[in-house]
C-alpha positions in Angstrom: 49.7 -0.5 19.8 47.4 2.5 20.0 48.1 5.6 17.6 45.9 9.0 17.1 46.6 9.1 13.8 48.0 12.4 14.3 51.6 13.0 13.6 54.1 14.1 15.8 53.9 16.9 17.7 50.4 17.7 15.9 48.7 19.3 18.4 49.8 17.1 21.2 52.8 19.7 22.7 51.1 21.7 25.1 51.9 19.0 28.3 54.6 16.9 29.2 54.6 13.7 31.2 57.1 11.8 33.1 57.3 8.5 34.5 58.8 5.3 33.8 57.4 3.6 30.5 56.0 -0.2 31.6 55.0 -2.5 28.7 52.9 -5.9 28.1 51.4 -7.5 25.6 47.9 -8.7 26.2 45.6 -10.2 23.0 48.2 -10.1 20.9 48.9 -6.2 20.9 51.2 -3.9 22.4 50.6 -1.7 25.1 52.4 0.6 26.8 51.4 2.6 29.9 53.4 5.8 31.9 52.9 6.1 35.9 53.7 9.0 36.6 55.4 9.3 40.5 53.4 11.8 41.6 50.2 11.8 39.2 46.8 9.9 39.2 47.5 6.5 38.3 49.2 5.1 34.8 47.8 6.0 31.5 48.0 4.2 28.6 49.8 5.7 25.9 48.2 6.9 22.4 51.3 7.0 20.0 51.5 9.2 17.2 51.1 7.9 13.3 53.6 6.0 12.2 55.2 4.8 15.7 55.3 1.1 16.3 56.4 -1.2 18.5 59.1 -4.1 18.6 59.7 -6.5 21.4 62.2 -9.0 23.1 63.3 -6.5 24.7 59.1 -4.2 24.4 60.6 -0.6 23.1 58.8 2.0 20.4 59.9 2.9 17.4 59.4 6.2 15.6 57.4 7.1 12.0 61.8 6.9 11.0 62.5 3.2 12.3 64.8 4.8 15.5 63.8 2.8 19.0 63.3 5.9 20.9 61.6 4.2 24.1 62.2 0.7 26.2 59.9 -0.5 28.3 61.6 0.0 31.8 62.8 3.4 31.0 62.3 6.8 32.7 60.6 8.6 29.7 59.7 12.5 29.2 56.3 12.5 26.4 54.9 15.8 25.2 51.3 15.4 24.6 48.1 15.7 26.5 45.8 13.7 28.6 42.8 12.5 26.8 39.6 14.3 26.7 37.3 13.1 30.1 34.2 12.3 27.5 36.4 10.1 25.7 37.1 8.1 28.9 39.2 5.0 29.6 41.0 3.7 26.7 41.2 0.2 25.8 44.3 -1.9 24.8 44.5 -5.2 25.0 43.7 -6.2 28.5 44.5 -2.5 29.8 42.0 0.0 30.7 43.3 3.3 31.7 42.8 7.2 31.3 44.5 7.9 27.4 47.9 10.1 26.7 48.2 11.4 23.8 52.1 11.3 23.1 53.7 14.1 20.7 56.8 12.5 20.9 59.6 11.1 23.4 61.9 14.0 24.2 63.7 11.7 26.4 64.5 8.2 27.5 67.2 6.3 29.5 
């Protein structure tokens, strides 16, 4: 699973994205990707330090152990799209434009 190595809400506040949160696993790691319903195509999402992922059912977990996300769930991230020079982002075998999650300020 990609993470910034930034912590939460380090600098990663100043957007907010909605969408429902998919999930796979491709190559042996865990990605998870946000389309939003009225933006430009899912991103893959950059997770801050410390999150990780579980799966049987694919959720994140926070830098506390607390499953804050499941893949299937309409999700509200604060964060901010990746810088254009920086590109795609690679995970797995998904290629999409980065998000740099903040945090979850909602799921369900």
């Amino acid at each position: 699973m990609p993470t910034s190595g930034a912590g939460p809400d380090e600098g990663h506040g100043e957007a907010q994205l909605f969408g429902v949160l998919g999930g796979e696993t491709a190559d042996g790691t865990v990605c998870f990707t946000v389309e939003p319903p009225d933006g430009p195509g899912r991103l893959l999402v950059v997770w801050p330090e410390g999150y990780t992922a579980l799966d049987d059912p694919l959720r994140v977990v926070d830098g506390t152990g607390e499953v804050v996300a499941t893949a299937g769930d309409e999700v509200e991230l604060v964060g901010g799209t990746a810088s254009a020079e920086e590109g795609d982002i690679g995970c797995g075998g998904v290629s999409a434009p980065g998000w740099r999650a903040g945090g979850v300020v909602s799921a369900g």
